[in-house]
N, C-alpha and C positions, 0 to 999 in steps of 0.2 A: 301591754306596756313594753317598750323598748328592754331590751336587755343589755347591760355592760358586760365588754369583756377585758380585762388586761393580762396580757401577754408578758411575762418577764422574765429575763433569761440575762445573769450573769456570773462573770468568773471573772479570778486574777487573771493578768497579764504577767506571761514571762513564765519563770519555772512554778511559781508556785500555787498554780494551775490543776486541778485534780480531775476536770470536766468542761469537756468543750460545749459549754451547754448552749451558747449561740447557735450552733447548729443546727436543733431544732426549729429553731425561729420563721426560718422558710417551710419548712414543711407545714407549722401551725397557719403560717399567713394565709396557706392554699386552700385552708377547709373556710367555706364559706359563713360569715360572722354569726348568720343564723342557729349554723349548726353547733357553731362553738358555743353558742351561749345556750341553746335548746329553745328558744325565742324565735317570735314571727320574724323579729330585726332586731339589731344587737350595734352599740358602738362598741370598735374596739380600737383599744391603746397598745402600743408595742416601744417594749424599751430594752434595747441591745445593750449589753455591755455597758452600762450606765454608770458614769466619774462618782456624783456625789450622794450619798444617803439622802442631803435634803431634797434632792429633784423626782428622787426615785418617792420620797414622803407626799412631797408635792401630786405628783401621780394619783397615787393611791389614794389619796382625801379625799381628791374631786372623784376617784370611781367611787370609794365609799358612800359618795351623800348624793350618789346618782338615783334616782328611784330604781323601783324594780328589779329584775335578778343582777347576782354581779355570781362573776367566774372570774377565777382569778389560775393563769397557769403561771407556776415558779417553777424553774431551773436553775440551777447553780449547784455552788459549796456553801456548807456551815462551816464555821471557824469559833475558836472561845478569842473575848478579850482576856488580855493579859492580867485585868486590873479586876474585873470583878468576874471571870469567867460566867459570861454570858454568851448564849448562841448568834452571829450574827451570820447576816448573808453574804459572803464576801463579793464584793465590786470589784470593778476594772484596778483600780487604784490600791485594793485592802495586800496588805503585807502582813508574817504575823505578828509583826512588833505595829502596824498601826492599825488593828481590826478594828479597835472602842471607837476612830477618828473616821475612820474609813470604807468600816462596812453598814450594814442596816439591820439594827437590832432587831431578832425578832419579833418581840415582843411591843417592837412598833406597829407588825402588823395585825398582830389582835389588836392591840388597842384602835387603831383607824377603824376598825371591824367592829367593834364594841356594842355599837348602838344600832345597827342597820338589826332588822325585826328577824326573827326565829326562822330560821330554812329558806332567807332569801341568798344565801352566801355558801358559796361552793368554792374550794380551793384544789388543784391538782398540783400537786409536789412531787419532782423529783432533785432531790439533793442527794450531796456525796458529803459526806464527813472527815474531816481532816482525824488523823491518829486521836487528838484532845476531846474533839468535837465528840467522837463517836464511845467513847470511853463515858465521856460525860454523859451520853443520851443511855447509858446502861443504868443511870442512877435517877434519871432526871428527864419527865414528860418534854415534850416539845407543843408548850403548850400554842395554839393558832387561835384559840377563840373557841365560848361550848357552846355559842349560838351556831356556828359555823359544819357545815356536812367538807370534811376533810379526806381525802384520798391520794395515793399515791407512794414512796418509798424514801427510804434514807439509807444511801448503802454505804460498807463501812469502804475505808480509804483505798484506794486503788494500788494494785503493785509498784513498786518505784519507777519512778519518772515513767510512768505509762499517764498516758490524760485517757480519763475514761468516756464511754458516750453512753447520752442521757438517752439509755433505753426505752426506760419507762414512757416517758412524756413523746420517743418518737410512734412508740407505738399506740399510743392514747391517739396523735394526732394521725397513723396511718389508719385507725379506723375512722376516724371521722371523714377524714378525705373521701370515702364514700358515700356519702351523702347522709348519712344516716346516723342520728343522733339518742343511742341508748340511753337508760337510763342512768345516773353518775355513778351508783353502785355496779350494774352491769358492766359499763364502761371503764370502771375499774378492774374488774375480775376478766374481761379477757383482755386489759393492757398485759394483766402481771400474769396470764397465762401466754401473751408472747413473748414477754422477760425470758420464761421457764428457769432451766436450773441457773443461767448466769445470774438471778434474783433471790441464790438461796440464803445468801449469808444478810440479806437484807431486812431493815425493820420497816414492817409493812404497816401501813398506815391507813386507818378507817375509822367512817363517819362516828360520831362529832368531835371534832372540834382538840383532838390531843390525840398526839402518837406520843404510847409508854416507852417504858423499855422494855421490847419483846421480840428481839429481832425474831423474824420469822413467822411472828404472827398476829394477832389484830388487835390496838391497843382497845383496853374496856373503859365508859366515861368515867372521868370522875365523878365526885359530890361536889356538888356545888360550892364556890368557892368565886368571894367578888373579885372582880374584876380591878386589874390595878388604872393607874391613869396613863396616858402616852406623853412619852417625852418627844419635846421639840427644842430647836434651839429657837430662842425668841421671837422671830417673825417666823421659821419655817423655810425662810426664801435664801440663797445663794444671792449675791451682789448680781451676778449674773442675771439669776431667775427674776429679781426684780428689776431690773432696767430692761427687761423682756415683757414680763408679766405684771398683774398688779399685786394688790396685798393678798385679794383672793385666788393668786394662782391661775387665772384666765388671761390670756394673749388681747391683746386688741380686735385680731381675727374673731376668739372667742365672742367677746362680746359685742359685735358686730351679727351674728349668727344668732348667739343666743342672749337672754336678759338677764338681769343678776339672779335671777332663780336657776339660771341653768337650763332652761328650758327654750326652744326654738318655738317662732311662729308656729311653726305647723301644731307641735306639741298642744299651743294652748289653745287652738281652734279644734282640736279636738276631747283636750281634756281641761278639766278646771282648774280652778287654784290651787285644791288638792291633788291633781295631779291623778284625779279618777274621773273616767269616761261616764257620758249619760245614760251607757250600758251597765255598768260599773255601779250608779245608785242605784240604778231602779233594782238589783240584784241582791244587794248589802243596804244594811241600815247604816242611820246617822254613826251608828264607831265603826263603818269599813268591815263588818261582819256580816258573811251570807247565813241563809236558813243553814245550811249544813255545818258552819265554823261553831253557830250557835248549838248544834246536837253534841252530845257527852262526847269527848274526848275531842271534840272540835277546838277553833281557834280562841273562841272564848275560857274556856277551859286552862291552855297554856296560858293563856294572858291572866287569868285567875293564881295560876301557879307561879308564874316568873312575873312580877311588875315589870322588869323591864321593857318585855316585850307593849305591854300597852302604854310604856313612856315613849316609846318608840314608833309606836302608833298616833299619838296626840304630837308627839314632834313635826311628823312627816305631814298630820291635818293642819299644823299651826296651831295647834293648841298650845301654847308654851306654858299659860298661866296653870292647865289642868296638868300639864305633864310637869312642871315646878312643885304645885299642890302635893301628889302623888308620894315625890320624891323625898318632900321635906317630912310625908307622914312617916316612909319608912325609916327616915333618917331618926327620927323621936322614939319612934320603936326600937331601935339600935342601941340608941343613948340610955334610955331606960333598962333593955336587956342585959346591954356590955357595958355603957360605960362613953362619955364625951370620946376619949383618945384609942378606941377600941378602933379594929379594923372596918368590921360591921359598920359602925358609924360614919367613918370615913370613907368610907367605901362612896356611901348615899349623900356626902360634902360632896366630893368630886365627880358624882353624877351631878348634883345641880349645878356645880360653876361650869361644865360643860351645855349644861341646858340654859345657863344663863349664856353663852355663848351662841348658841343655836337660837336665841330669842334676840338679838343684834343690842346686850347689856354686858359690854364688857369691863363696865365698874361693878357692878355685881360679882361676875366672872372673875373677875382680879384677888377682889378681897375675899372669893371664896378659896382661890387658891391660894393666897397666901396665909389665908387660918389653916388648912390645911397642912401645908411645908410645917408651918410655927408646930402645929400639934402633933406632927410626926417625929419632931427634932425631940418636941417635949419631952417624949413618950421612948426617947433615948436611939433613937434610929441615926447611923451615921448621916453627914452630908453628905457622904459621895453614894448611899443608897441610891438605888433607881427611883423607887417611888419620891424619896424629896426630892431629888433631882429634878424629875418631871413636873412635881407641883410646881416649883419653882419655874422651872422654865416657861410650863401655862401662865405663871402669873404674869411673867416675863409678857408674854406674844401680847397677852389680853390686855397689858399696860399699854402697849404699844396702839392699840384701838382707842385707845380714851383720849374724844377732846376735847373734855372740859378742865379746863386748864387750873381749877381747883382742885377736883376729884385728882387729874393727875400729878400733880405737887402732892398730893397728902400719901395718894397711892406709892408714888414713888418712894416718897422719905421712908418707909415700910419695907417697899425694894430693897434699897439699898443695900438696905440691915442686912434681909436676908442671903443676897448675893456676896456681900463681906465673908457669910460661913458655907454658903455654899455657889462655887464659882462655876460648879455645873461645866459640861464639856469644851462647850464655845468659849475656845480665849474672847478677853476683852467684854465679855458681859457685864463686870460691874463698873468698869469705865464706860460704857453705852448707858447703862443708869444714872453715872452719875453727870456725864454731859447733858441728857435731854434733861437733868432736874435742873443744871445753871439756865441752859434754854430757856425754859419754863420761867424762873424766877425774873429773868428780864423781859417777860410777858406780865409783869404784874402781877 
C-alpha cells in the first residue's frame, strides 16, 4: 500500500524568527518519496512557510485518513499562547502577542492522529523553543500522540538574534539522500550522532508518542491516558480554502483524479473497497489479521489491549455500526466505573461523535458533541478550556453537514445556547449560528 508523506516546515517572518527551518525543505524534496516514507511509493505534500493554522489543519486531515503509512517531518519554532499557555507551532504570520490566533496548536496534531491504527504513524521533529516554550517543556510532556513512534529534538532558544539551522532534520534528510532508508530508530540515532556536541543542551525525543522533560535524554511512555478531542473552527476551511476546495478539503483537480474515498482508479483496480489487495486476503482473515498478528504478542493481542486500535480497524473496513457497538460498550464501563461526567466516560462520548462522523451521520455527531461541551461545563470546566472549546467547535463543523432542515433548527437552537457561553477562537461564531438558524426558519 502506498505511503504518505508530509513535509512541514515553518517559522515567523521578520525578527522573531529563531530557525530558518525552510531550508530544509530542498534538501528533504531530493530524497526520493519512497525512501522518505520507507514505502514501495509514497504521496507527498510539502507546505513552506504556511499563513494560516486552518490550511496547515486542512493538510494534515487528508494525510491523516490516507491509508497506509504516514511520516510526518516538522521543522519550525514552539511558542506558548498568552491566554492558556499552550505549545503551538509558530507560522509565517504567528507574533508573540498572536500565537492562540496564529499559530497551530499542538495538540491539533495528536488529535488529527488520534485514530489512524498503532505503529502506522511516524513523526520526525526538529523544533527550537522560544525562552517560554522551553521553560515550559521542563515541567510539561510534549505530548504527539501514544499510538504514534516520535523522534527527533527540541533545542532550547538560540543566542540573541542569531536564527538557528534545523540540524537535526538536515541531517535526517542527508542520510536519506543516499538512497537508503534505515530503520526510524536507526535513523534517528545517527541523525543526532551528526548533531554531535552542537545537540547537547538539547531534549531528545523517542518512540512513542511524548518527549518529557529530559533535555539530554529519552523521554520514557507514559500510562495511558484518553485522548482529548481536536479543535476546529467550525467548517475547518479559510474563505479562501473554500472557494478553492470543497467542504472535504479536496481541489476539483483532486476529485477529478480521485473519488470521494480518496482513492484513484488505479488504486481500486488493484485493491478493494477495503482498501486490501487480493494478496492481502488470502494472507489475513475476515479482521485484517495474518497467522503471525494472531500468535502471542501479535496484532491481535494489542487490539485486545488497546480497543482503539480494533475501532480503528472496523473504521478503515467500514464497519462503522461494529466500531459504534465497540465504542458505546467501553463507554457504559466508564459510566459504571467513574461516573456519567467522568473523563473516562467522555473520553469514549467523543470517540463515538467522531465515529458517527466517519460513518457520514453528522446529526448523530452533533448531538454527541454538544452532550459532551454541556457535560464538561457541567462538571465545572471553564469555557475558554480546550477541551469544551473543541467540543464545541465539532459540534459546530458537524452542524454544518446536516440537511435536514428539522434536525438542523432543533440542532441549532442547542447551538446557540452553547456558543452564547462559549464563543471559542473564531470571531463571529455565534452570529454564523444564529444567521443560518433565521435561514432555516424561512425554510419552514
Amino acid at each position: 500500500m502506498p505511503g504518505t508523506v508530509l513535509l512541514l516546515a515553518a517559522s515567523p517572518a521578520g525578527k522573531g524568527c529563531l530557525v530558518d527551518a525552510a531550508s530544509v525543505l530542498p534538501v528533504l524534496a531530493a530524497v526520493p518519496p519512497a525512501v522518505l516514507s520507507g514505502t514501495d511509493t509514497a504521496n507527498v505534500v510539502e507546505l513552506a512557510d504556511p499563513l494560516e493554522p486552518q490550511a496547515v489543519l486542512t493538510r494534515l486531515r487528508a494525510a491523516a485518513g490516507a491509508p497506509g503509512p504516514l511520516t510526518v517531518f516538522v521543522t519550525g519554532q514552539l511558542q506558548l499562547d498568552r491566554r492558556q499557555r499552550l505549545p503551538h507551532l509558530a507560522l509565517a504570520r504567528t507574533t508573540p502577542a498572536t500565537v492562540r490566533y496564529t499559530g497551530l496548536p499542538w495538540h491539533w496534531i495528536r488529535e488529527e492522529l488520534r485514530l489512524r491504527a498503532v505503529g502506522s504513524t511516524t513523526l520526525f521533529l526538529d523544533l527550537h523553543a522560544d525562552a517560554e516554550a522551553w521553560e515550559w517543556l521542563r515541567a510539561n510532556p510534549l505530548d504527539s500522540g501514544r499510538n504514534n513512534a516520535v523522534y527527533g529534538r527540541v533545542a532550547p532558544p538560540p543566542s540573541r538574534r542569531a536564527v538557528a539551522v534545523p540540524a537535526y532534520m538536515k541531517a535526517v534528510a542527508t542520510i536519506l539522500r543516499s538512497g537508503l532508508r534505515p530503520p526510524a530508530e536507526q535513523l534517528h540515532q545517527q541523525a543526532l550522532g551528526r548533531v554531535g556536541v552542537e545537540g547537547y543542551a538539547d531534549l531528545v525525543l523517542g518512540a512513542p508518542g511524548v518527549g518529557g522533560p529530559v533535555p539530554g535524554g529519552f523521554a520514557p511512555r507514559p500510562p495511558y491516558r484518553p485522548e482529548r478531542p481536536r479543535p476546529q473552527t467550525p467548517d475547518g476551511l479559510s474563505d479562501a480554502d473554500r472557494r478553492s476546495n470543497g467542504a472535504d478539503g479536496l481541489s476539483d483537480a483532486d476529485r477529478r483524479s480521485n473519488g470521494a474515498d480518496g482513492l484513484s482508479d488505479a488504486d481500486r483496480r488493484s485493491n478493494g473497497a477495503d482498501g486490501l489487495s487480493d494478496a492481502d486476503r488470502r494472507s489475513n482473515g475476515a479482521d485484517g489479521l495474518s497467522d503471525a498478528d494472531r500468535r502471542p504478542g501479535g496484532e491481535a493481542d494489542k487490539r485486545e489491549a488497546d480497543p482503539h486500535s480494533a475501532i480503528s480497524a472496523a473504521v478503515r473496513s467500514g464497519r462503522h455500526f461494529d466500531a459504534d457497538a465497540l465504542a458505546a460498550h467501553h463507554e457504559q464501563v466508564a459510566v459504571r466505573a467513574h461516573g456519567p461526567g467522568s473523563e473516562e466516560a467522555l473520553h469514549w462520548a467523543e470517540v463515538r461523535a467522531d465515529l458517527a462522523m466517519f460513518a457520514g451521520d453528522p446529526v448523530r455527531s452533533c448531538r454527541t458533541w454538544l452532550g459532551v461541551a454541556a457535560a464538561r461545563l457541567a462538571a465545572g470546566q471553564a469555557a475558554d478550556a480546550p477541551a469544551v472549546e473543541a467540543a464545541v467547535d465539532r459540534a459546530h463543523h458537524q452542524w454544518g453537514q446536516v440537511r435536514d432542515a428539522a434536525a438542523a433548527r432543533e440542532l441549532g437552537a442547542s447551538l446557540a445556547e452553547l456558543r452564547s457561553r462559549v464563543p471559542g477562537r473564531k470571531q463571529g461564531a455565534l452570529d454564523h449560528v444564529q444567521r443560518q438558524l433565521r435561514q432555516l426558519q424561512t425554510q419552514g
